[in-house]
C-alpha positions as CSV (number, residue, x, y, z in Angstrom):
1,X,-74.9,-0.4,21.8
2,X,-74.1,-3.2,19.4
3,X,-71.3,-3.5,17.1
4,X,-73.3,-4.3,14.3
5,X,-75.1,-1.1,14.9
6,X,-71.8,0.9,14.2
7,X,-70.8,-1.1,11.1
8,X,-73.9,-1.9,9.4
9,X,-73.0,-1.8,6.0
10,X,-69.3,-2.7,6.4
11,X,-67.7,-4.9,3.6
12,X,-66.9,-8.7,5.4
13,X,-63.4,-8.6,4.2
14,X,-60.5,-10.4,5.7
15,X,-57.0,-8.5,5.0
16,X,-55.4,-7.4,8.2
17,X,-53.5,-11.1,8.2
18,X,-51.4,-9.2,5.4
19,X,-51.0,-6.0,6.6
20,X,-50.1,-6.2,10.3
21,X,-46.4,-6.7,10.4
22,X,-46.1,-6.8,14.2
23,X,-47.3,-9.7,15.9
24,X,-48.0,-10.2,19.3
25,X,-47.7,-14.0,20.5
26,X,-49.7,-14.1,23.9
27,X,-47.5,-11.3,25.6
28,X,-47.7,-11.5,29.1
29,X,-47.8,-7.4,29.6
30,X,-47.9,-4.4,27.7
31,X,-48.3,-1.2,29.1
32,X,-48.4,2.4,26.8
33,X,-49.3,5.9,26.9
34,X,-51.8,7.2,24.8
35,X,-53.3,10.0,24.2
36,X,-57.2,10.3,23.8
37,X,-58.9,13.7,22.8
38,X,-55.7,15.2,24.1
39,X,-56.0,13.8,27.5
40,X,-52.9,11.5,28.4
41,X,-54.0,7.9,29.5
42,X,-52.1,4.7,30.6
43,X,-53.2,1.6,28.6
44,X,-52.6,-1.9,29.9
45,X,-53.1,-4.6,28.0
46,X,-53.0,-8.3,29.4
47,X,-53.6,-11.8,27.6
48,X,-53.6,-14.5,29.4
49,X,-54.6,-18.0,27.6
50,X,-57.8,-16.8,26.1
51,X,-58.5,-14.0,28.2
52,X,-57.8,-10.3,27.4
53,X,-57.5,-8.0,30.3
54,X,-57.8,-4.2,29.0
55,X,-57.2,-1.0,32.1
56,X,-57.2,2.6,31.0
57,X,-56.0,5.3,33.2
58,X,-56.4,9.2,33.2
59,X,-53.5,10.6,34.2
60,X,-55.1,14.0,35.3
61,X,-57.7,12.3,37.6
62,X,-56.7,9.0,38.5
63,X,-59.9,7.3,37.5
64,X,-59.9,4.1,36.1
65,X,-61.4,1.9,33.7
66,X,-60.7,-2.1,33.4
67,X,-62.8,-5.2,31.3
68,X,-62.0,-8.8,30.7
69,X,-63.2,-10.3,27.3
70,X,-62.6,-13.8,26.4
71,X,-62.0,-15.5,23.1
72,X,-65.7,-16.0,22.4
73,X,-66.8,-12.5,23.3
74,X,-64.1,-11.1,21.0
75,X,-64.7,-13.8,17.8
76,X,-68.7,-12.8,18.2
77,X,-67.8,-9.1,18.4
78,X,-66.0,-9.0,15.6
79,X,-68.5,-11.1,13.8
80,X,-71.7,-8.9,14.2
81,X,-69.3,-6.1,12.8
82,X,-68.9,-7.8,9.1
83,X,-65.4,-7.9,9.7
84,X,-64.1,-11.2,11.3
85,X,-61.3,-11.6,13.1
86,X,-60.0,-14.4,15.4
87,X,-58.7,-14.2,18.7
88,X,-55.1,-14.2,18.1
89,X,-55.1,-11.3,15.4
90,X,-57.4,-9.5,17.1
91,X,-55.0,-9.2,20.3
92,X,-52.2,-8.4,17.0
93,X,-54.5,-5.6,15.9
94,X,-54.7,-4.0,19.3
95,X,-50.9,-4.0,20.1
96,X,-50.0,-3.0,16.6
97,X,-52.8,-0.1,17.4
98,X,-50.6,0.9,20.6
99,X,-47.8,1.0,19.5
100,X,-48.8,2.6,16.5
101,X,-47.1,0.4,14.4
102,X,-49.3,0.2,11.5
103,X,-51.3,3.1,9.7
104,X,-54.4,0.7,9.2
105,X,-54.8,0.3,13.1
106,X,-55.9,3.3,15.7
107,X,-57.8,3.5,18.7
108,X,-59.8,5.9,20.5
109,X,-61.5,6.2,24.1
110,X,-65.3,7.5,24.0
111,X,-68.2,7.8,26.3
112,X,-71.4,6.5,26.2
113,X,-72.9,9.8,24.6
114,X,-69.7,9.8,22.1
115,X,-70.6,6.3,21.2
116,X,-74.6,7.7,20.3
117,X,-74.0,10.2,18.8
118,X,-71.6,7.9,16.3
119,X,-73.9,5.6,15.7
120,X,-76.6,7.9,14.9
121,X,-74.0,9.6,12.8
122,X,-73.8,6.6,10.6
123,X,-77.4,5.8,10.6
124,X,-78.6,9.0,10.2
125,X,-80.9,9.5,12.6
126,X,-81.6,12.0,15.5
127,X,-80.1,11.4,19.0
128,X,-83.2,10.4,21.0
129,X,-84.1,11.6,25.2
130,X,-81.6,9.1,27.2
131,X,-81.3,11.6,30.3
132,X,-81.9,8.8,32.9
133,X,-79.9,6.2,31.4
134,X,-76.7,9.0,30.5
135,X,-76.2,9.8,34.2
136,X,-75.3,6.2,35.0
137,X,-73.7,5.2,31.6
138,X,-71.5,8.1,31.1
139,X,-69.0,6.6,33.7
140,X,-68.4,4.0,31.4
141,X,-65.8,4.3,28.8
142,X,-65.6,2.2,25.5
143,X,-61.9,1.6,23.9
144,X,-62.8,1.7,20.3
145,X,-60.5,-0.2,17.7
146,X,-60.9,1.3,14.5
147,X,-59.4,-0.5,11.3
148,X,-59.2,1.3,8.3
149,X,-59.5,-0.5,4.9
150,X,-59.4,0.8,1.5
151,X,-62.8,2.1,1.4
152,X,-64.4,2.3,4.7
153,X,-63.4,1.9,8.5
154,X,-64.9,-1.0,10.7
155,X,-64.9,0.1,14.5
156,X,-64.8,-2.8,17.2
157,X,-65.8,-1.0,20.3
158,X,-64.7,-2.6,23.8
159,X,-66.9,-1.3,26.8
160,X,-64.8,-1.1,29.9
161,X,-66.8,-0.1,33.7
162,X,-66.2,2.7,35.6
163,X,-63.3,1.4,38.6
164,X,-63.3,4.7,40.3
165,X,-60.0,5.9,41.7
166,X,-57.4,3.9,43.5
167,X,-57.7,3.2,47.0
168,X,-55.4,4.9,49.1
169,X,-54.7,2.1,51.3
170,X,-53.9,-0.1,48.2
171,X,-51.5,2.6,46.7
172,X,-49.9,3.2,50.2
173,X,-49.4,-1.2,49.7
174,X,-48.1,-1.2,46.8
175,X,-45.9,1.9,47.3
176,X,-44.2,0.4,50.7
177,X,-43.5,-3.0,48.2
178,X,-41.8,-0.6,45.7
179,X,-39.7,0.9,48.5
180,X,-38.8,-2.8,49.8
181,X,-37.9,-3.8,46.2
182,X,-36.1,-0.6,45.6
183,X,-34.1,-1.1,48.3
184,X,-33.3,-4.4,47.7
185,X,-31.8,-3.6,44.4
186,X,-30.1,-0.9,45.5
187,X,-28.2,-2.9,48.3
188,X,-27.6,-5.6,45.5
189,X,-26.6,-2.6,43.1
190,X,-24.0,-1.8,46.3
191,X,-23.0,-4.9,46.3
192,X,-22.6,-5.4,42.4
193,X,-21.1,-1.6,42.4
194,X,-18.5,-2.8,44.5
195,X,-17.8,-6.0,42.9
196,X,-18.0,-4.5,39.5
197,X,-15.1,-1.8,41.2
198,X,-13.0,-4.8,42.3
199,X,-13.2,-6.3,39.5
200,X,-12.3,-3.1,37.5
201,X,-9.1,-2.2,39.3
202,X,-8.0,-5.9,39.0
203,X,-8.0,-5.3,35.1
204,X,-6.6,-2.1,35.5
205,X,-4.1,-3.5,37.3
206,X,-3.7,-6.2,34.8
207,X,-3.5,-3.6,32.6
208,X,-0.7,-1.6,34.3
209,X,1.4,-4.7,34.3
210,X,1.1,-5.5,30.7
211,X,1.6,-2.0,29.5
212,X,4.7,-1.9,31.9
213,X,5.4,-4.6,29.9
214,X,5.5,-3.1,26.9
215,X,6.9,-0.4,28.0
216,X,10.3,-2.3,28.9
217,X,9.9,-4.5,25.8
218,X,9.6,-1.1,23.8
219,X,12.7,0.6,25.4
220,X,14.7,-2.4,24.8
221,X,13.6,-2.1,20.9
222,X,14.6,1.7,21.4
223,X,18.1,1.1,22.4
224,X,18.4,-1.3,19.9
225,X,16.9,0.9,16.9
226,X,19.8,3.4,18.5
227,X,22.6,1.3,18.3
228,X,21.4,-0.3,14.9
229,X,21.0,3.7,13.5
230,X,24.9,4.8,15.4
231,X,25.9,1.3,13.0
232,X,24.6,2.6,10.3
233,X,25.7,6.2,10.6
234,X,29.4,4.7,10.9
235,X,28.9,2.2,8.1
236,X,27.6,5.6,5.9
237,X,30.2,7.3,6.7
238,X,32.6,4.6,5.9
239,X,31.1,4.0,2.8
240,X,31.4,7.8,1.6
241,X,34.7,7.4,2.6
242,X,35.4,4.5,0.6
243,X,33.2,5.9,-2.4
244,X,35.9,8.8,-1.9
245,X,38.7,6.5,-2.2
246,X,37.2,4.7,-5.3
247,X,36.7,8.3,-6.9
248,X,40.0,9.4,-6.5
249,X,41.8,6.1,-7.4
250,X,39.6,5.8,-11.0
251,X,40.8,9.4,-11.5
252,X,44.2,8.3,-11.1
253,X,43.9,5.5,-13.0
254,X,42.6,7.8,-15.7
255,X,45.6,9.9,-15.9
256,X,48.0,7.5,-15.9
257,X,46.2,5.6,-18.9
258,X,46.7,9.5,-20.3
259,X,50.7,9.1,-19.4
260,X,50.9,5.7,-20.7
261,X,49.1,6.3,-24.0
262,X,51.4,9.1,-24.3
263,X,54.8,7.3,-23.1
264,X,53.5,4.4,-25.5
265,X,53.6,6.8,-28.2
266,X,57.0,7.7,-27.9
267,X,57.9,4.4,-27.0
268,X,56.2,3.4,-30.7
269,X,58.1,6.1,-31.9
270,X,61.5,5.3,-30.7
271,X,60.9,1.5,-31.9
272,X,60.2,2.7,-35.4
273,X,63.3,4.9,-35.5
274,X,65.3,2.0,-34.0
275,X,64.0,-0.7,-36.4
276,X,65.0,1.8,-39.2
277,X,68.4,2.2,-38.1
278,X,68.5,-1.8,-37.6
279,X,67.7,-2.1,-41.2
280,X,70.3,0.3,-42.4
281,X,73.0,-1.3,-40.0
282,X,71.9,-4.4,-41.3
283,X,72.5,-3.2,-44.9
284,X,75.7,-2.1,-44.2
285,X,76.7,-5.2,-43.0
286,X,76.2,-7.1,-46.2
287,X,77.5,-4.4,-48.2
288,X,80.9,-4.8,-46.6
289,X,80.6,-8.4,-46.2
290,X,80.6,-8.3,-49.5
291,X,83.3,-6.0,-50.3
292,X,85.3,-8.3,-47.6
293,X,84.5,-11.3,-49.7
294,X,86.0,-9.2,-53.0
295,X,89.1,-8.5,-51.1
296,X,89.4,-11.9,-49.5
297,X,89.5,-12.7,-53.5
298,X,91.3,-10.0,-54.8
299,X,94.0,-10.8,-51.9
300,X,94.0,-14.9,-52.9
301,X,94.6,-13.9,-56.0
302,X,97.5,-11.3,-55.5
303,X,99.1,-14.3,-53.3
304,X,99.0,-16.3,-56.8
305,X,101.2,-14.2,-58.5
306,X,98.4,-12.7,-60.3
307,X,99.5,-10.0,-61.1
308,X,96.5,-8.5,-63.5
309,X,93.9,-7.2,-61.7
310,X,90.6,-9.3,-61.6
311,X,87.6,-8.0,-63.7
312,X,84.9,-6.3,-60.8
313,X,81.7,-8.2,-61.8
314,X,78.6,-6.1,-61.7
315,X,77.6,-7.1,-58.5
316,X,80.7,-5.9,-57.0
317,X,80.2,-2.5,-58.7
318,X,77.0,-1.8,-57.2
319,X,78.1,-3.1,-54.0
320,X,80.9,-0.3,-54.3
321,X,78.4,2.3,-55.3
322,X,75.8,1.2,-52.8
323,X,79.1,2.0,-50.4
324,X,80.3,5.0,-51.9
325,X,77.2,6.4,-51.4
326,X,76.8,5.6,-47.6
327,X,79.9,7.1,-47.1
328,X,79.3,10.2,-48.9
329,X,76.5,10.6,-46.4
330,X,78.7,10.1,-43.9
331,X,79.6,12.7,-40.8
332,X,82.6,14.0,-42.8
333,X,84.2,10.6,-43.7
334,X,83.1,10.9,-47.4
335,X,85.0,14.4,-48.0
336,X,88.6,13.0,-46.8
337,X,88.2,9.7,-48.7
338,X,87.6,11.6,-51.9
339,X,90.5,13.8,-51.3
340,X,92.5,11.4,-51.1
341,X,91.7,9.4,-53.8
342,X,92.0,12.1,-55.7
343,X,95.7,12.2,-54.5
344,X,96.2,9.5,-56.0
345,X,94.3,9.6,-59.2
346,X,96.9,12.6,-60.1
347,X,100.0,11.0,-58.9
348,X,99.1,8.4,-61.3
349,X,97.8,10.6,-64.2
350,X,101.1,12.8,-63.6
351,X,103.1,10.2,-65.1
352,X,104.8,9.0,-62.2
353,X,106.0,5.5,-61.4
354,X,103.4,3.3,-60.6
355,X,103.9,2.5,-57.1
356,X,103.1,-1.0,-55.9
357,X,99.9,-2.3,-56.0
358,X,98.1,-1.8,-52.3
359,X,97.4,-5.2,-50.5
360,X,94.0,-5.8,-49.0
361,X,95.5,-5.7,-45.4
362,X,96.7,-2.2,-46.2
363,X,93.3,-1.2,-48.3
364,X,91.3,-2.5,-45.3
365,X,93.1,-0.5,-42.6
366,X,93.0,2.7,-45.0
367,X,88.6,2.4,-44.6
368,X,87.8,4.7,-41.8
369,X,85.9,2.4,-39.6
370,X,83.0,3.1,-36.6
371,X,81.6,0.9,-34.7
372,X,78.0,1.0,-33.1
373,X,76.5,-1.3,-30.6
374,X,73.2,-1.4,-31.5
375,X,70.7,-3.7,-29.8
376,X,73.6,-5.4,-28.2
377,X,75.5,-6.3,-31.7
378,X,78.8,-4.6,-33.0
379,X,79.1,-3.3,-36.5
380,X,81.3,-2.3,-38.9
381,X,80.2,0.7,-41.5
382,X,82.8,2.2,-44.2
């Protein structure tokens, strides 16, 4: 059965190079399972150089199926199909079709009477009398690669002969070599398991050490952190203390502001009432120097022989008044003076003899006299 027969009709178009996204540079194995009808099989595909090496396997019955095809039997199959396809891609399509990889790619495993019955399917004719020729072509077994386009499906079918089932004495070969290599990787597994377990408890041990390490170097920090935290516990408590201390002086320090804004008030006070008596000391002082300086004149004059009183200017009578009045305010000194010049106002108005004229020794001696020390200084007030 040709390839042409099953695509007659098929568009010559070129577009797998696009849509195959898996590529498949000369692998040196590949081996899937795939399932066919719903029957599990075991594909292996093999390329070496320009050689493709295809082996299906039932894995129900053992049987096997294997074909070689070489560049030029691939290129020309592809070829009579429409559909060309080189070498390379063509080993692409079939591991992209494995591996199921790409939507555009599947395969499927048929008979001889599967593949008839396709092909006269597509041509539309009736399946002729091939009884002699199905008995010895149904043990053969095409791989069909079917690529699907946008509006048909080119099939590249790949006939692979019957092998029969495995030979016992082979499989009882090759299952002694898989013991041998078995064991050989297990002893080298031993031997890596142990190493690998050496190795492991010298990092663990490493490990140990450096984490007792850390430990120590962590401690220390811990006794440290301590001590720095019992610090500054004491310096807290110091501080409140202190804060305490500061709180209690500033409240001191207000009251006595309190007391010495007070004790400055009265202090002001007593200045004022000081400076006032000052003043009036002071103005009795020049009131009776003056009246001193009168007398000292008044007596100079008596020593002349004068024996007419001297005219009292003005200033001397309001010096007089000035002093009559301070001494009628006086504690009591006013009220005997008056009396007693009133004594002698009516002696004289009673027509007695004029008695001698007083001398300023005696009239000075007749002022009452008190003396104050104020601010250090003794004065004289009449």
């Amino acid at each position: 059965m040709s390839a042409q027969a099953l695509n007659s009709g098929a568009p010559a178009c070129s577009v797998y190079e696009a849509e195959v996204t898996v590529a498949m540079d000369q692998p040196a194995g590949l081996q899937v399972d795939y399932v066919f009808r719903g029957v599990e099989h075991a594909v292996r595909v093999m390329v070496s150089g320009q050689v493709l090496e295809l082996e299906v396997e039932d894995r129900m019955t053992a049987d096997q199926w294997r074909g070689e095809f070489d560049a030029s039997f691939i290129e020309d199959l592809t070829h009579k199909t429409g559909n060309f396809k080189q070498f390379n891609i063509f080993c692409n399509m079939l591991e992209s079709a494995l591996m199921q990889s790409s939507e555009s790619v599947t395969l499927d495993l048929l008979t001889y009477t599967d593949l008839e019955s396709l092909r006269n399917r597509k041509m539309g004719g009736r399946p002729g009398s091939l009884a002699s020729r199905s008995a010895q072509l149904n043990s053969k077994r095409y791989l069909i690669l079917i690529y699907s386009v946008e509006f048909d499906r080119i099939h590249y079918p790949l006939p692979l002969p019957y092998q029969g089932k495995p030979d016992p004495v082979v499989l009882q070969g090759i299952i002694r070599s898989l013991k041998e290599e078995l064991s050989r990787l297990r002893g080298l597994d031993g031997q890596d398991t142990r190493d690998s377990r050496e190795t492991e408890i010298w990092h663990l041990r490493e490990q140990v050490s450096r984490l007792a390490s850390e430990k120590r170097e962590l401690e220390a920090q811990l006794g440290r952190s301590r001590e720095e935290a019992l610090a500054g516990r004491a310096a807290r408590q110091e501080i409140e203390a202190l804060r305490g201390l500061v709180r209690s002086l500033e409240l001191e320090l207000r009251q006595e502001r309190g007391l010495g804004h007070r004790g400055s008030g009265r202090r002001s006070q007593d200045c004022r009432r000081l400076a006032k008596e000052l003043e009036e000391v002071k103005a009795s002082e020049r009131s009776l120097r003056a009246r001193l300086k009168t007398l000292n004149t008044e007596l100079a004059t008596y020593k002349r022989g004068r024996r007419t009183p001297p005219v009292v200017p003005p200033s001397a009578r309001e010096h007089r008044t000035s002093t009559s009045r301070e001494r009628s305010t006086s504690r009591g000194r006013g009220a005997t003076r008056s009396s007693s010049r009133e004594s002698g106002r009516g002696g004289r108005g009673r027509g007695g003899p004029a008695g001698p004229s007083p001398s300023p020794t005696g009239l000075l001696m007749a002022l009452p006299c008190r003396w104050e020390n104020v601010g250090g200084t003794r004065t004289v007030e009449a």
